[in-house]
MMTF fields as JSON, N, C-alpha, C and O atoms, coordinates in Angstrom:
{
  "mmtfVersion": "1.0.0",
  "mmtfProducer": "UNKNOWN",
  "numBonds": 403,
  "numAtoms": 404,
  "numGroups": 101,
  "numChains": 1,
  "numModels": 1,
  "chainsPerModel": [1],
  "groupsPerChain": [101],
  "chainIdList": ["A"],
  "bondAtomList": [4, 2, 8, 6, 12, 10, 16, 14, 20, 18, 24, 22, 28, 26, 32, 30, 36, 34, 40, 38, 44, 42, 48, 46, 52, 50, 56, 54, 60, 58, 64, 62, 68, 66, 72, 70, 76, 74, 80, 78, 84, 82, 88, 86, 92, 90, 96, 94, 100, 98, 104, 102, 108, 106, 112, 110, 116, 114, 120, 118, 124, 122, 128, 126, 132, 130, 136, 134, 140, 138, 144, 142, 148, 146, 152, 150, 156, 154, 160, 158, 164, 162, 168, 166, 172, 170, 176, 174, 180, 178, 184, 182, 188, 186, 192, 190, 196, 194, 200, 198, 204, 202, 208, 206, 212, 210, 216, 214, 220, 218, 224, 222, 228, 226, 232, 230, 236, 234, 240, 238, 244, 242, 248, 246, 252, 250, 256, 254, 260, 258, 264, 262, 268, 266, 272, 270, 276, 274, 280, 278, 284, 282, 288, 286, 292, 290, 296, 294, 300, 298, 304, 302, 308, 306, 312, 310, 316, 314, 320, 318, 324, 322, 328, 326, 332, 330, 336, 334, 340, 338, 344, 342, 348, 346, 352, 350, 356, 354, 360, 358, 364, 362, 368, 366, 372, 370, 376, 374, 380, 378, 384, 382, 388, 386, 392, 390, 396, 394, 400, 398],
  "bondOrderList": [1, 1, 1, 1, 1, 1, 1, 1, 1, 1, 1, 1, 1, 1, 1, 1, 1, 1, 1, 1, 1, 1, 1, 1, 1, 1, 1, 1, 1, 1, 1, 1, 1, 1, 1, 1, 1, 1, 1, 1, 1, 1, 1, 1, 1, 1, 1, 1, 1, 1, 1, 1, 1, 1, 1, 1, 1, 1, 1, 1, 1, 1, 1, 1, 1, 1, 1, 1, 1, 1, 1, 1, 1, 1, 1, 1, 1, 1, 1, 1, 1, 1, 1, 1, 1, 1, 1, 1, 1, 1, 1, 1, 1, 1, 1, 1, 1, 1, 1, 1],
  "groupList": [{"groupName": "UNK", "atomNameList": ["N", "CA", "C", "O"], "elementList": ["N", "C", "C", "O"], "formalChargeList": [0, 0, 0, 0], "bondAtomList": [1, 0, 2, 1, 3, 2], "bondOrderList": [1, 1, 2], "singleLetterCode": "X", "chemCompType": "L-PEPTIDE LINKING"}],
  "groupTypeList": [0, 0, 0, 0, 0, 0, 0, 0, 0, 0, 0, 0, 0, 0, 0, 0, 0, 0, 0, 0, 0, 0, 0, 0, 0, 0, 0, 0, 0, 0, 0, 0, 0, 0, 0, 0, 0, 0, 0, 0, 0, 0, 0, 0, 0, 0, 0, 0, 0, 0, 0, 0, 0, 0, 0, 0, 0, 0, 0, 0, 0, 0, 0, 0, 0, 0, 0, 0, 0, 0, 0, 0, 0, 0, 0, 0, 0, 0, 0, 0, 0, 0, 0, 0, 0, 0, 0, 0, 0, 0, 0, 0, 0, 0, 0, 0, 0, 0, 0, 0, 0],
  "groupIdList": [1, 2, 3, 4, 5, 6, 7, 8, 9, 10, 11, 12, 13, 14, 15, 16, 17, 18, 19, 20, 21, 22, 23, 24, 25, 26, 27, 28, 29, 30, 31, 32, 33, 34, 35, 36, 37, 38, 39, 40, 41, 42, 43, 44, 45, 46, 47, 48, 49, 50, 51, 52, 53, 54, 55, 56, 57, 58, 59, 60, 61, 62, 63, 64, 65, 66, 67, 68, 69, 70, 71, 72, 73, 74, 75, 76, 77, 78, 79, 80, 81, 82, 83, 84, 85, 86, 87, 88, 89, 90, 91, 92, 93, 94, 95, 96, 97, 98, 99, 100, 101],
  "secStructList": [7, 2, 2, 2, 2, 2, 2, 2, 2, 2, 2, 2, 2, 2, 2, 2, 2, 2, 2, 2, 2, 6, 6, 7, 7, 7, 2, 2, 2, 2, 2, 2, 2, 2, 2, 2, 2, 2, 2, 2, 2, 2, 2, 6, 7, 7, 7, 7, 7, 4, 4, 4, 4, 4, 4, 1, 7, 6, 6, 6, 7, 7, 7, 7, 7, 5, 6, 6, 6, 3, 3, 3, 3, 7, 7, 6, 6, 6, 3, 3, 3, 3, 3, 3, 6, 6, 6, 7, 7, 5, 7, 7, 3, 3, 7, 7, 7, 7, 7, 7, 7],
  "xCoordList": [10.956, 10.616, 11.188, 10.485, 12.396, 12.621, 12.382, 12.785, 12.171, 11.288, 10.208, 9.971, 8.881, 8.186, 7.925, 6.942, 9.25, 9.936, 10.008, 9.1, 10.977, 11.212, 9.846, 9.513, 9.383, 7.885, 7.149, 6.822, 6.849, 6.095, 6.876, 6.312, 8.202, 8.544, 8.506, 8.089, 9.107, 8.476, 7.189, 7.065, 6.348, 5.163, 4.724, 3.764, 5.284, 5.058, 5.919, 5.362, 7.42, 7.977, 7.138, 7.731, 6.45, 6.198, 4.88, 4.659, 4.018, 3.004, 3.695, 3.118, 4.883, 5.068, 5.828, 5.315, 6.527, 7.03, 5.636, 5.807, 4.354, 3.193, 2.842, 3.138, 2.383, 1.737, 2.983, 2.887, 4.105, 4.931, 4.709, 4.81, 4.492, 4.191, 3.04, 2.933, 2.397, 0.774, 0.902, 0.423, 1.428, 1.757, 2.654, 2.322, 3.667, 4.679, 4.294, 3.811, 4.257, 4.006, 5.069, 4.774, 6.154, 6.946, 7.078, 7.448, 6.849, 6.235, 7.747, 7.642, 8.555, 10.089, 9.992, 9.862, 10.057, 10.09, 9.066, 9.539, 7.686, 6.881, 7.196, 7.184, 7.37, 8.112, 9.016, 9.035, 10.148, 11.678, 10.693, 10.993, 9.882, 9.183, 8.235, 7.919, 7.953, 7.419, 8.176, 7.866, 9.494, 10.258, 11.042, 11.196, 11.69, 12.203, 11.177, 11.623, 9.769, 8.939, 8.563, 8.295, 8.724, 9.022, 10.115, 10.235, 11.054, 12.31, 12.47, 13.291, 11.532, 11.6, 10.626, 10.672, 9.366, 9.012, 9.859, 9.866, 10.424, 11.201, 12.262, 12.509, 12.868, 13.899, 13.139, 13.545, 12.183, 11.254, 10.374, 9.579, 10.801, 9.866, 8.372, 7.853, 7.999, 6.403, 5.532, 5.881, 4.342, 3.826, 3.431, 3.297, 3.196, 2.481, 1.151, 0.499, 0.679, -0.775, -1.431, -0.783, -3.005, -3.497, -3.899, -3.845, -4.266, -4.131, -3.23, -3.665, -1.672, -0.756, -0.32, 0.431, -1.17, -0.569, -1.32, -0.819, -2.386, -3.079, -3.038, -3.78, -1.991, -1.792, -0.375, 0.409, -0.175, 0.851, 0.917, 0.546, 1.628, 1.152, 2.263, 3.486, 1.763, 2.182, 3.861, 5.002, 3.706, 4.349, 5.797, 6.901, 5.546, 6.536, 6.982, 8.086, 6.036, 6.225, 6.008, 6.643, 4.961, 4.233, 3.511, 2.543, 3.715, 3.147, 1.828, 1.976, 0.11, -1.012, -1.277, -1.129, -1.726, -2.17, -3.458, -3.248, -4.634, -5.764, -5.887, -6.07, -5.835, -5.989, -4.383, -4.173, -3.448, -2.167, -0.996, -0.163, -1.375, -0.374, -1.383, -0.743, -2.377, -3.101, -5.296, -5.907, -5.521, -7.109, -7.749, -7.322, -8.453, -9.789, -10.869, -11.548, -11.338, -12.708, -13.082, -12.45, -14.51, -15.273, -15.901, -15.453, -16.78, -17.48, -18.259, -18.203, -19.588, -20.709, -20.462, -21.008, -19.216, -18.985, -18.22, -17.804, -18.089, -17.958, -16.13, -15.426, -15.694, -14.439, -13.841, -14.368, -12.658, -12.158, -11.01, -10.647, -10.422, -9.843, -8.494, -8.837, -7.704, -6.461, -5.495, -4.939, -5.338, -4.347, -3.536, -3.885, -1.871, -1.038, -0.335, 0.121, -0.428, -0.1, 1.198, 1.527, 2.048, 3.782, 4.03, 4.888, 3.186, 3.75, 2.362, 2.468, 1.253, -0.062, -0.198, -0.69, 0.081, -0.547, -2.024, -2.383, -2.665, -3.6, -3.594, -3.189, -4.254, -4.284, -6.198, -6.961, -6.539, -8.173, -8.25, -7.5, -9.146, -9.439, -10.664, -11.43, -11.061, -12.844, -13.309, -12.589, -14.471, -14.79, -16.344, -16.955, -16.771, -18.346, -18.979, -18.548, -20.239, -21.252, -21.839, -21.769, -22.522, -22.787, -24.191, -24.805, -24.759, -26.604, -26.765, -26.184, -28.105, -28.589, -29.41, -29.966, -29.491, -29.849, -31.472, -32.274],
  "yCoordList": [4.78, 3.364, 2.598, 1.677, 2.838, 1.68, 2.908, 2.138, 3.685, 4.026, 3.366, 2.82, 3.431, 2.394, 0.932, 0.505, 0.071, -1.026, -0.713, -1.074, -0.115, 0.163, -0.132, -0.96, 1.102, 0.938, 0.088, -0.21, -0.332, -2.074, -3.016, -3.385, -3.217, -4.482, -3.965, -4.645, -2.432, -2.143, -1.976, -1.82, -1.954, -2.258, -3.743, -3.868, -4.765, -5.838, -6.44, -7.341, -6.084, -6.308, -5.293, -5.516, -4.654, -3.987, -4.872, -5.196, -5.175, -6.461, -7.642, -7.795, -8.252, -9.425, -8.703, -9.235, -8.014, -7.867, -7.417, -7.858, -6.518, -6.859, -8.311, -8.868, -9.128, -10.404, -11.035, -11.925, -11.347, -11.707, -11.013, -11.737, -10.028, -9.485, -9.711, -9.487, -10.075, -10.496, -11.686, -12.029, -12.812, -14.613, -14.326, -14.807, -13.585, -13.762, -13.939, -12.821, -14.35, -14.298, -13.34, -12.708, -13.328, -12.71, -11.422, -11.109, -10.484, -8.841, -8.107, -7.57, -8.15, -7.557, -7.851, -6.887, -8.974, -9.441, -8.27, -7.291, -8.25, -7.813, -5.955, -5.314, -5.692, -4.114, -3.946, -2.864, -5.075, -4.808, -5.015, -4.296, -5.769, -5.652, -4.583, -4.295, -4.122, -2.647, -1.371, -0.238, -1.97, -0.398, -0.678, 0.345, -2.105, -2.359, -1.745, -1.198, -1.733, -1.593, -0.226, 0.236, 0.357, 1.949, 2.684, 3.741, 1.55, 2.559, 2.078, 2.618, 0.906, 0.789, 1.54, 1.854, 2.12, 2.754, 4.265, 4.704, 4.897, 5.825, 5.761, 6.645, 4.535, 4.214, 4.742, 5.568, 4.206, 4.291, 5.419, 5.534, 6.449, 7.569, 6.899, 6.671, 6.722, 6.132, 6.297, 6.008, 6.774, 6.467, 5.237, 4.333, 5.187, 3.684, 3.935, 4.938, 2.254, 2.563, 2.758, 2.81, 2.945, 3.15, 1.792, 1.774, 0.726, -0.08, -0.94, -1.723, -0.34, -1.175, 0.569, 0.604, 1.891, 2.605, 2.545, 2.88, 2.103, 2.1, 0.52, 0.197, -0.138, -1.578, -1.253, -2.116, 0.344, 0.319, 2.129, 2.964, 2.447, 3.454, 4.847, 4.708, 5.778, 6.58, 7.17, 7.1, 7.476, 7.817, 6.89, 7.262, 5.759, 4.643, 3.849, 3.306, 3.687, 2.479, 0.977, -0.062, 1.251, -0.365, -1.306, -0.761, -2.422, -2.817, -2.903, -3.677, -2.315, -2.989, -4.205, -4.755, -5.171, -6.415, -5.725, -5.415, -5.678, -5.471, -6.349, -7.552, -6.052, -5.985, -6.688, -7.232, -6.641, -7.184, -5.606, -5.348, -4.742, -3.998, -2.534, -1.513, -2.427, -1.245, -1.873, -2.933, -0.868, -0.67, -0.231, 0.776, -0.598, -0.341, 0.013, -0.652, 1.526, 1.991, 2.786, 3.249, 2.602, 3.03, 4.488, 4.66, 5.36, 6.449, 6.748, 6.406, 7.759, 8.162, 8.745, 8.606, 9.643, 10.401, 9.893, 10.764, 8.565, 8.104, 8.039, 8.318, 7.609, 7.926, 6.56, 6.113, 5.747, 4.476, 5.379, 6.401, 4.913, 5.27, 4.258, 3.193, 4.18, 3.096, 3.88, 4.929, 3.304, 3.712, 2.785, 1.605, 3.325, 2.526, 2.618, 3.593, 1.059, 0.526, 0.222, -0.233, 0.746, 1.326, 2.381, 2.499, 3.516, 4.608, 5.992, 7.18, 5.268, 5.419, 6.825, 7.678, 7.251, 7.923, 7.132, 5.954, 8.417, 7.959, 8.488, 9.531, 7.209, 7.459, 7.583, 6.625, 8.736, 8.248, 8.395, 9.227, 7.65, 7.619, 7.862, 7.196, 8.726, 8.542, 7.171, 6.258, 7.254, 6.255, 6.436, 7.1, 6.28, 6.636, 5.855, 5.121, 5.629, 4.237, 4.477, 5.609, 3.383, 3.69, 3.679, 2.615, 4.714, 4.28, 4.055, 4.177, 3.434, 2.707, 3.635, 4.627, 3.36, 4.651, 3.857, 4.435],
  "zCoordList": [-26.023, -26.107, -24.911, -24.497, -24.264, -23.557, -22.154, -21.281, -21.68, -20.194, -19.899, -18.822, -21.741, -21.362, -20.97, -20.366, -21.538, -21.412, -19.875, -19.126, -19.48, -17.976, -16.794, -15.946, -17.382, -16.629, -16.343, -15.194, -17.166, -17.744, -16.368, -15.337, -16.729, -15.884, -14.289, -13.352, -14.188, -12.398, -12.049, -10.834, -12.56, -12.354, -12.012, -11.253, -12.458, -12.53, -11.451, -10.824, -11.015, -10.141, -9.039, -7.983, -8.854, -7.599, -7.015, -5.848, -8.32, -8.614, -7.174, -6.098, -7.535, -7.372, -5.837, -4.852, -5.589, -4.396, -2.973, -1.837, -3.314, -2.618, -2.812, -1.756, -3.609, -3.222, -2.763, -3.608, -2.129, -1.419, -0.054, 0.936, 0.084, 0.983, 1.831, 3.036, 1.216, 1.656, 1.753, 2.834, 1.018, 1.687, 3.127, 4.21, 2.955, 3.653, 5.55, 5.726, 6.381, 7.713, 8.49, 9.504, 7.962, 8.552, 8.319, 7.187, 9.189, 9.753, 8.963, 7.86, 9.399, 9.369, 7.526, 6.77, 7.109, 5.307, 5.009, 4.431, 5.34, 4.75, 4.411, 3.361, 5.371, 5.449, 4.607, 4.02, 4.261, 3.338, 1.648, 0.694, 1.569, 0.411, -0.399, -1.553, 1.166, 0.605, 0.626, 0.258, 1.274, 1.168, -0.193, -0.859, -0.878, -2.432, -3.327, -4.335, -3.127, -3.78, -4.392, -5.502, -2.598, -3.158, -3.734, -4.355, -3.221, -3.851, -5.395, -6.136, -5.869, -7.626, -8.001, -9.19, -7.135, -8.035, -8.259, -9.409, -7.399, -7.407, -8.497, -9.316, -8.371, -9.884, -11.156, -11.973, -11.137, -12.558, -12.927, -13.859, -11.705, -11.998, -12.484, -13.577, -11.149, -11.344, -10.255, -9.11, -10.554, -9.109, -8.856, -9.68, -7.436, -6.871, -6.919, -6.629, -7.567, -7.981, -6.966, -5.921, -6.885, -5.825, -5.204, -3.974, -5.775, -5.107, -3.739, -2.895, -3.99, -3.523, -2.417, -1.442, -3.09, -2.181, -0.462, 0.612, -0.708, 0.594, 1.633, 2.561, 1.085, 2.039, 2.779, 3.175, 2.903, 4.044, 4.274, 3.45, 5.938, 6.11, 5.515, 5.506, 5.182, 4.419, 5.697, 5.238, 6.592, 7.623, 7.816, 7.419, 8.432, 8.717, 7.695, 7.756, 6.499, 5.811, 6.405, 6.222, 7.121, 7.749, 6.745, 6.214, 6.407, 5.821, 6.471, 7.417, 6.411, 6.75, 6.863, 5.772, 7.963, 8.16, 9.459, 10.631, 8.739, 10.04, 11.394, 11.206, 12.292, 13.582, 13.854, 14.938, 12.951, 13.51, 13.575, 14.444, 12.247, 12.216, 12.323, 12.573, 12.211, 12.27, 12.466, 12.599, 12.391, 12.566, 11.612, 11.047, 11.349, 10.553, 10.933, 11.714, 10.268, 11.058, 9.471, 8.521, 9.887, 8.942, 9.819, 10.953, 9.349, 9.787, 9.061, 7.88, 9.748, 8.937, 7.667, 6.573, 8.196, 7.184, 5.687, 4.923, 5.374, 4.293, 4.26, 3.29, 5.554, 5.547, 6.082, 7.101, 5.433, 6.149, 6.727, 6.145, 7.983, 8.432, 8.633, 8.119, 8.93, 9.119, 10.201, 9.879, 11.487, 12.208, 12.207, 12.191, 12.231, 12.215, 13.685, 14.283, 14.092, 15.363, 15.979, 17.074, 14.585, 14.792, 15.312, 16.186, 14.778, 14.96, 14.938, 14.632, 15.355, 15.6, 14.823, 15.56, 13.645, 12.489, 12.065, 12.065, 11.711, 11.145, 9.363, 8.849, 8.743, 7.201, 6.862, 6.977, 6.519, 5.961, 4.667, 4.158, 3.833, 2.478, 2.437, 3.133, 1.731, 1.406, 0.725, 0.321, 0.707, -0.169, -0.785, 0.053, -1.329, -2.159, -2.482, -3.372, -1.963, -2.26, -3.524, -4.001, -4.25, -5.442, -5.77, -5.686, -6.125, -6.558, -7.373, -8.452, -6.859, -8.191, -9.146, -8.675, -10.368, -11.259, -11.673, -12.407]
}
């Protein structure tokens, strides 16, 4: 009962430390928010959702800001791509269009 208690509120603090991250202007803040972020989810034995795992780069821990902290490219092959402009790793994700039935 109380891990799930646990869980619940780092989830919600990891919630609130990205959208701080994303107001924030300041580059250096934005990075310390995503490295607290990872290290609560690590406290909590949790993974990071997928949402909040792809707004920074797996390598450095950059927070993503397009054309400020990395690149954005799309390809034929159904692939976004993200290079990070710290430490010029590249991250790709697939992605899958949807038909119409």
């Amino acid at each position: 009962m109380r891990s799930d208690s646990v869980k619940k509120i780092a989830l919600e603090r990891i919630k609130t430390l990205f959208e701080q991250a994303e107001t924030t202007n300041d580059l250096k803040l934005s990075n310390r928010y995503v490295f607290l972020a990872r290290k609560l989810a690590m406290k909590a034995n949790i993974s990071m959702p997928r949402v909040y795992k792809r707004r920074y780069c797996k390598h450095c821990y950059n927070y993503f800001i397009p054309n400020k902290t990395c690149q954005v490219r799309t390809t034929k092959k159904k692939i976004v791509s993200y290079l990070c402009l710290k430490c010029n790793k590249r991250t790709r994700i697939p992605y899958h269009t949807r038909t119409k039935k």
